[in-house]
Structures are given as C-alpha cells and as structure tokens.
C-alpha atoms as an extended CHARMM CRD file, in Angstrom:
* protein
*
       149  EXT
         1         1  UNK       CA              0.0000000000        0.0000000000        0.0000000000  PROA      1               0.0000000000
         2         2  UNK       CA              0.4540000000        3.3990000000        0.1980000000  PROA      2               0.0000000000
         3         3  UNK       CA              2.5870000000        3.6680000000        3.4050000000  PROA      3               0.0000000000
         4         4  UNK       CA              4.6830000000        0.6980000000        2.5000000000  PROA      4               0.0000000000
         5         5  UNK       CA              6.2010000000        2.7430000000       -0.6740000000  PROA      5               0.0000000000
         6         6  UNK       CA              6.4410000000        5.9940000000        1.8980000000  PROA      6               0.0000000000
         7         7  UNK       CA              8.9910000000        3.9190000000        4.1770000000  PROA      7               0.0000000000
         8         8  UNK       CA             10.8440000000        2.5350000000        1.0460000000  PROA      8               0.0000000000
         9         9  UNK       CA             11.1630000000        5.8990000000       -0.5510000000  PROA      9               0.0000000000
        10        10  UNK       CA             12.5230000000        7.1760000000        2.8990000000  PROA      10              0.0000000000
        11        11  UNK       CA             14.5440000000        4.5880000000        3.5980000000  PROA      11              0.0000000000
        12        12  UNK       CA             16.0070000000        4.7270000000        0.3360000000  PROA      12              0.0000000000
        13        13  UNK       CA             16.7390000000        8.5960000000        0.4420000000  PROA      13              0.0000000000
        14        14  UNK       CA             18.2080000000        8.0520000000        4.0870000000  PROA      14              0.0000000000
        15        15  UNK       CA             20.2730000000        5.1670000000        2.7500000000  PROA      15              0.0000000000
        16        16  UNK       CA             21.7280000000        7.4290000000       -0.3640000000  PROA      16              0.0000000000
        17        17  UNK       CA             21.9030000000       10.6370000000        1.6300000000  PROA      17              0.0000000000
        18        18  UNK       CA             23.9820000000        8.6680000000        4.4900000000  PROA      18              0.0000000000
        19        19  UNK       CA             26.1550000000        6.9260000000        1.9420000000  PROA      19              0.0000000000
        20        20  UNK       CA             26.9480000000       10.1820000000        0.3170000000  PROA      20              0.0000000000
        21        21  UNK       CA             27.7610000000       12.1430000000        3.7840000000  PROA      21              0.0000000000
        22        22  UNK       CA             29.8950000000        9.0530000000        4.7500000000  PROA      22              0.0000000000
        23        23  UNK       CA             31.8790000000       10.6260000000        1.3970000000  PROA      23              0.0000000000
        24        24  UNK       CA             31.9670000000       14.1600000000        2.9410000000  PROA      24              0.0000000000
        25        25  UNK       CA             32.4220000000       13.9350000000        6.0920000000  PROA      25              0.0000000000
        26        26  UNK       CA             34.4420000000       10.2990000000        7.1250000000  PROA      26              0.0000000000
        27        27  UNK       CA             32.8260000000        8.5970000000       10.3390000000  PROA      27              0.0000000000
        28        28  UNK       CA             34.7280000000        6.2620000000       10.2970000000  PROA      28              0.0000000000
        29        29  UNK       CA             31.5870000000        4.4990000000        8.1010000000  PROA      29              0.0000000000
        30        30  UNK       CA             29.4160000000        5.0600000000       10.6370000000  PROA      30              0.0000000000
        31        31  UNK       CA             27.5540000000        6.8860000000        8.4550000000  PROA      31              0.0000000000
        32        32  UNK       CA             27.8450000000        4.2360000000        5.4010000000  PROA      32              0.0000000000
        33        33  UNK       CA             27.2960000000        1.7680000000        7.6010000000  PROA      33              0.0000000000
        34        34  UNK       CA             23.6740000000        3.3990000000        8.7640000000  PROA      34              0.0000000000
        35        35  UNK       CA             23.3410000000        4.3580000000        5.2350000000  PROA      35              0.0000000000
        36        36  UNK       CA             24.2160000000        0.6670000000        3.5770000000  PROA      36              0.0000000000
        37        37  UNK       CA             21.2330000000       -0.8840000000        6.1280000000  PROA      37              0.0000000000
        38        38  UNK       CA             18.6200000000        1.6290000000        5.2700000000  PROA      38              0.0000000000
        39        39  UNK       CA             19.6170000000        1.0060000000        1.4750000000  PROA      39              0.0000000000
        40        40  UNK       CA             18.8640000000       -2.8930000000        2.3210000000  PROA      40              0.0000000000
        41        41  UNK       CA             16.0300000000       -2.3440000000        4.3170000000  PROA      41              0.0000000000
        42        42  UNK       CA             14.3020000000       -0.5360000000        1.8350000000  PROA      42              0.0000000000
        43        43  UNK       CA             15.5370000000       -3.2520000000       -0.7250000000  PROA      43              0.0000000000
        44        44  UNK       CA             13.9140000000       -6.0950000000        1.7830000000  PROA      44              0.0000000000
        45        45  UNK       CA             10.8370000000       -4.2180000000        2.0530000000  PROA      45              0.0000000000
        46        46  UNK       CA             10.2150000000       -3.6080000000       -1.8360000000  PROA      46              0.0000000000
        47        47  UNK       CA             11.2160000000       -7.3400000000       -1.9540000000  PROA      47              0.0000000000
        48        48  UNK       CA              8.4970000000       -8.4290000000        0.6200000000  PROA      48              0.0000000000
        49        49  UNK       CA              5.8240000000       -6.2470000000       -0.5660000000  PROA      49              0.0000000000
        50        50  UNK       CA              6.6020000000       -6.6500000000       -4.5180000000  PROA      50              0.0000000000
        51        51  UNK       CA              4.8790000000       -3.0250000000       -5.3210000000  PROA      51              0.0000000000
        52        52  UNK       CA              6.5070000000        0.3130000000       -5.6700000000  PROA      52              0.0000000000
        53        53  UNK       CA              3.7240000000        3.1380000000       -5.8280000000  PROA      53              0.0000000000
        54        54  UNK       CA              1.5560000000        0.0130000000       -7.2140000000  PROA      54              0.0000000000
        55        55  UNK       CA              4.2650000000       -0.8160000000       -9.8620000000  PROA      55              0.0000000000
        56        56  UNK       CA              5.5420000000       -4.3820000000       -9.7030000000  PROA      56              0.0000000000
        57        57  UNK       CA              8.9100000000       -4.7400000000       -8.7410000000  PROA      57              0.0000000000
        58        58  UNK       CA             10.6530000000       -7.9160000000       -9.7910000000  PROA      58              0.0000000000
        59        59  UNK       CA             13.9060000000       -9.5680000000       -7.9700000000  PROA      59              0.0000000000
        60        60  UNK       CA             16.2670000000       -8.5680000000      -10.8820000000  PROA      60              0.0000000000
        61        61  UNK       CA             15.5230000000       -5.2400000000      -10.4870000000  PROA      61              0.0000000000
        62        62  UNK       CA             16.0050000000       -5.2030000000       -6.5800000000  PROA      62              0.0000000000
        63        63  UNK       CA             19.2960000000       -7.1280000000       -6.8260000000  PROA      63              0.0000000000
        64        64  UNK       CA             20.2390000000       -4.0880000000       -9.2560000000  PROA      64              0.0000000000
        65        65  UNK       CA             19.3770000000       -1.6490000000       -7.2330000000  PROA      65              0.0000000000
        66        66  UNK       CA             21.1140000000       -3.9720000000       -4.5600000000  PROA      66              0.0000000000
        67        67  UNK       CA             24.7110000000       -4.0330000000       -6.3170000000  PROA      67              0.0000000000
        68        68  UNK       CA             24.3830000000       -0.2240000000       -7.1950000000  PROA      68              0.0000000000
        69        69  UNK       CA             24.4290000000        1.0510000000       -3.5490000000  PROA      69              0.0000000000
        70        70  UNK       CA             27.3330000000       -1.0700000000       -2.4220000000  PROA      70              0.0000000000
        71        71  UNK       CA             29.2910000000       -0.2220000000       -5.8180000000  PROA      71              0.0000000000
        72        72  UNK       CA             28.2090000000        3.0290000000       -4.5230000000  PROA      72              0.0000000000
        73        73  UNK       CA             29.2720000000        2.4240000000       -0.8980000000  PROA      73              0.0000000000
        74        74  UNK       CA             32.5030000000        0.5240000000       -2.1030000000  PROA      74              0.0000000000
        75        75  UNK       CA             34.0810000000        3.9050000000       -4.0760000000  PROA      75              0.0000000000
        76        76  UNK       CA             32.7680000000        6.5380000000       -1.7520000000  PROA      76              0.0000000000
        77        77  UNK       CA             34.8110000000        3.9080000000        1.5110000000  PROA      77              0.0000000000
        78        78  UNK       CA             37.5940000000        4.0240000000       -1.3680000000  PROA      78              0.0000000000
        79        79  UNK       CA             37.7820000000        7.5660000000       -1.7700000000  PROA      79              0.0000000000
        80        80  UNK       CA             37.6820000000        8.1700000000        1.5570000000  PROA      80              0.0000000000
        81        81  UNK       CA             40.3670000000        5.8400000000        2.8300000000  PROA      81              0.0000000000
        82        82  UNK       CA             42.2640000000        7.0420000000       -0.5710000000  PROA      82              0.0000000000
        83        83  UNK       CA             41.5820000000       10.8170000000        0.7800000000  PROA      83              0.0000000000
        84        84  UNK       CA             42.5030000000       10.1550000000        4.6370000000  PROA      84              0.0000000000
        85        85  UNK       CA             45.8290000000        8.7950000000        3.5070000000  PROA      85              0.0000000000
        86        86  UNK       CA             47.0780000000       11.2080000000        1.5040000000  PROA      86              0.0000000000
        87        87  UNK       CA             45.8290000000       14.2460000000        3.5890000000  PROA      87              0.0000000000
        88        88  UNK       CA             48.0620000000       12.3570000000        6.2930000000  PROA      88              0.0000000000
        89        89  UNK       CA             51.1960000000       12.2970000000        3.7810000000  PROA      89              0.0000000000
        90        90  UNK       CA             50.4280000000       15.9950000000        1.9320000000  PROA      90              0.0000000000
        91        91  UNK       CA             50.8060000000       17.3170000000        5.6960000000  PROA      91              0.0000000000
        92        92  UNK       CA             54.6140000000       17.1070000000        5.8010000000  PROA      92              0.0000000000
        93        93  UNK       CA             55.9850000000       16.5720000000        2.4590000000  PROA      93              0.0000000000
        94        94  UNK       CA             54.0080000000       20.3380000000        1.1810000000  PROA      94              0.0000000000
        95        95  UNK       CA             55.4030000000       22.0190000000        3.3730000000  PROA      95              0.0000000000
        96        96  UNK       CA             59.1370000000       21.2270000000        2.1640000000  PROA      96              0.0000000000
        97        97  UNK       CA             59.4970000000       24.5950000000        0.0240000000  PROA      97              0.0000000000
        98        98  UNK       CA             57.2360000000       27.0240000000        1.6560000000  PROA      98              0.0000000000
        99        99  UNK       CA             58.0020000000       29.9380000000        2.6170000000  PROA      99              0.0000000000
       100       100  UNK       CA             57.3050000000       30.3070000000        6.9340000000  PROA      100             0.0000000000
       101       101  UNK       CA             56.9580000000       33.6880000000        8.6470000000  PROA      101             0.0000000000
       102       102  UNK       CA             59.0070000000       33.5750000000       11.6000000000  PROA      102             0.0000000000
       103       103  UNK       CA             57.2880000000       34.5240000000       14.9080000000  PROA      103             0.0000000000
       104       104  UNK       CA             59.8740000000       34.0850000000       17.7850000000  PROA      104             0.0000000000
       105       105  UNK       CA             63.5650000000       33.3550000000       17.2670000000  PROA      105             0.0000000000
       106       106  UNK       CA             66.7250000000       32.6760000000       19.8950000000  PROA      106             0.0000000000
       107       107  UNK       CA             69.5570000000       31.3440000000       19.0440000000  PROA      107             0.0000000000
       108       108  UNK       CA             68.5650000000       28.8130000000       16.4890000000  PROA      108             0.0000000000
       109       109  UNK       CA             65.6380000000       27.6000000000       17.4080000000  PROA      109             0.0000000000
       110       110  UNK       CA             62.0540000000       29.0560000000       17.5340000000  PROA      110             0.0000000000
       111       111  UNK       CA             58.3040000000       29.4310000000       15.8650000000  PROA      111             0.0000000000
       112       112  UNK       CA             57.3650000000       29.7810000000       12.9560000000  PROA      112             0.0000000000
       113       113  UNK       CA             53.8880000000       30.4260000000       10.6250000000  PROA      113             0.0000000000
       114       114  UNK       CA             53.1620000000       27.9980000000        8.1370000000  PROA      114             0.0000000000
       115       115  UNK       CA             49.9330000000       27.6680000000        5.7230000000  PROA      115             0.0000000000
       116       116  UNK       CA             48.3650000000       29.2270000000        9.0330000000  PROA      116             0.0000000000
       117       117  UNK       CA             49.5850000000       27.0110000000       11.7480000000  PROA      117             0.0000000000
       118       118  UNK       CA             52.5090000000       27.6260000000       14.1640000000  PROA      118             0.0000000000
       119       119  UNK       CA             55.2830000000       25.5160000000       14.1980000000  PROA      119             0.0000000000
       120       120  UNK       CA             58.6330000000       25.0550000000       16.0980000000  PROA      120             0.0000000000
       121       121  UNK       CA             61.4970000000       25.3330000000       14.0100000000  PROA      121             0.0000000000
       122       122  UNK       CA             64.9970000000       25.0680000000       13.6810000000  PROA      122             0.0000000000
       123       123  UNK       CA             67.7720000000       26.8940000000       11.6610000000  PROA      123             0.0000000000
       124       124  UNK       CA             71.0530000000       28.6550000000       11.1240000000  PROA      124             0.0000000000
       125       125  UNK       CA             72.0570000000       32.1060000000       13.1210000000  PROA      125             0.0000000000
       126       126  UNK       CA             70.8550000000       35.3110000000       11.4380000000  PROA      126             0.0000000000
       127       127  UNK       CA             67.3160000000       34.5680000000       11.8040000000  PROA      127             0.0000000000
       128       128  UNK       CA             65.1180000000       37.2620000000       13.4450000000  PROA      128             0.0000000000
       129       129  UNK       CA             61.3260000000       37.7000000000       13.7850000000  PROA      129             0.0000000000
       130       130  UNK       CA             59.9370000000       38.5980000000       11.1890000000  PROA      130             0.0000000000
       131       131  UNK       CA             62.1310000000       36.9900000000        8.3900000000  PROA      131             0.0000000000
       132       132  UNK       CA             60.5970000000       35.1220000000        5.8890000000  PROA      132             0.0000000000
       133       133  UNK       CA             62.1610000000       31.2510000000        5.7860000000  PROA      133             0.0000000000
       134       134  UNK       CA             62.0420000000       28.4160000000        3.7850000000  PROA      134             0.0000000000
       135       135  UNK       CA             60.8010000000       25.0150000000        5.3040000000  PROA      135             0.0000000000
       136       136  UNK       CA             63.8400000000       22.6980000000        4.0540000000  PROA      136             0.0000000000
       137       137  UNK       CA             63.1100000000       19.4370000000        5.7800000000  PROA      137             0.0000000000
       138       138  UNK       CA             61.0620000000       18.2340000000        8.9160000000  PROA      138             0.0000000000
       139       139  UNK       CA             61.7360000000       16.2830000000       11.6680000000  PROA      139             0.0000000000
       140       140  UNK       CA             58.9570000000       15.1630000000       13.4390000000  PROA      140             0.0000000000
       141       141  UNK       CA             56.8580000000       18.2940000000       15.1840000000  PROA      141             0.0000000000
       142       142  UNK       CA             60.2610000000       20.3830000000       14.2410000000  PROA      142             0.0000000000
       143       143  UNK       CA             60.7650000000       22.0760000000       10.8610000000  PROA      143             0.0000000000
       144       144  UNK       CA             64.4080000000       22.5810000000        9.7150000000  PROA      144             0.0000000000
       145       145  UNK       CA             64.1370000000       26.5150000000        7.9870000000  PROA      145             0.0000000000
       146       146  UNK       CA             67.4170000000       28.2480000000        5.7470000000  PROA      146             0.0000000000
       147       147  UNK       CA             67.1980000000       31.9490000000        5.5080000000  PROA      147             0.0000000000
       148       148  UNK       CA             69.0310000000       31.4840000000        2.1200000000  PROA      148             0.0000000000
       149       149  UNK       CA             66.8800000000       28.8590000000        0.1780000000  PROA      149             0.0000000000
C-alpha cells in the first residue's frame, strides 16, 4: 500500500543521503554503515511487498538496485580511505618549500607560521622575527628553515 512505498522511498533517500555524507564527512563508516542498512532495508521491504507506488517490482531489479548502492558504498569507503591517507602524507611533504613567517627566534631555534599554523622550528644564526624562511626538511613536530633557500 500506500505507506509501504512511503517507508521505502525514505529509507532509500536516508540510505543514499547517508552513503553520500559518509563521502563528505568520514565517520569512520558510521555513516555508510547506517546508510548501507537503510539502502537494504528498503531493498527487503520492496522485496516483501513486490509493489513500488503500485508498480511491480521484480527480484532482478532489486538485486540491481542492490549491487548499485554497495558499488556506490565501495568507491565513496575508497575515496575516503584514498583521501585520509594522503591528507596524512600531503601534511609534511608540502610544506618542504614554503616559505614560513618567523614569529619568535633565539639562538637557532624558535616558531614559525606555516599555511596558518605555528610551528617550532629550527635553523642557522641570522634569523630574526619577522624573516621570511624556507621550510627545508622536517623532523617530526620540528621544521628545519634556511634563511638562504
């Protein structure tokens, strides 16, 4: 009836919508997770009840429908794991080559401003607040700067 193709259609927008925040915003695949059993829920129901908006649905279809939200599911988990890790690895190797504002300096160590977060940093003599650097290599939380890069 009626309310039967309500929940499906809900279910089925809840399943997509969750699948495609699980994209955006990484839960860990919470999200996907919530999303993938809505998506199969709705599936099971349309199964049981065999009428969509008093259309007859037929098992090929369902298993279709089926296979495109976890192809669905699959690349968004892909392109999220795919994201995550190189987010992780862009951290320190784009910074090698940028040009830091230094905010405190002794001796030769102190802070520096890079792509708007501070750092602590490490370099040769002659470096004042002030100066702009060049983040040659990092070690850990410390970035190695040269005045003369």
């Amino acid at each position: 009836g009626m309310s039967a193709d309500l929940i499906i259609t809900v279910l089925l927008i809840i399943g997509l919508a969750f699948m495609a925040l699980e994209a955006f915003a990484p839960s860990f695949g919470l999200l996907g997770l919530a999303g993938a059993v809505s998506f199969f829920a709705a599936l099971g129901l349309l199964h049981d009840t065999g009428l969509y908006y008093g259309v007859a649905i037929d098992t090929p279809a369902i298993v279709a429908l089926g296979l495109i939200g976890l192809a669905v599911l699959t690349a968004s988990f892909y392109f999220v794991l795919k994201a995550r890790k190189s987010r992780i690895a862009a951290g320190a190797e784009t910074m090698i080559g940028m040009p830091a504002r230094v905010t405190a300096w002794s001796g030769e160590t102190g802070q520096v401003h890079v792509d708007g977060e501070s750092w602590a940093a490490r370099g040769s003599g002659g470096i004042v607040p002030g100066d702009t650097v060049t983040v040659v290599s990092r070690d850990n939380l410390i970035l190695n700067v040269s005045k003369e890069a």
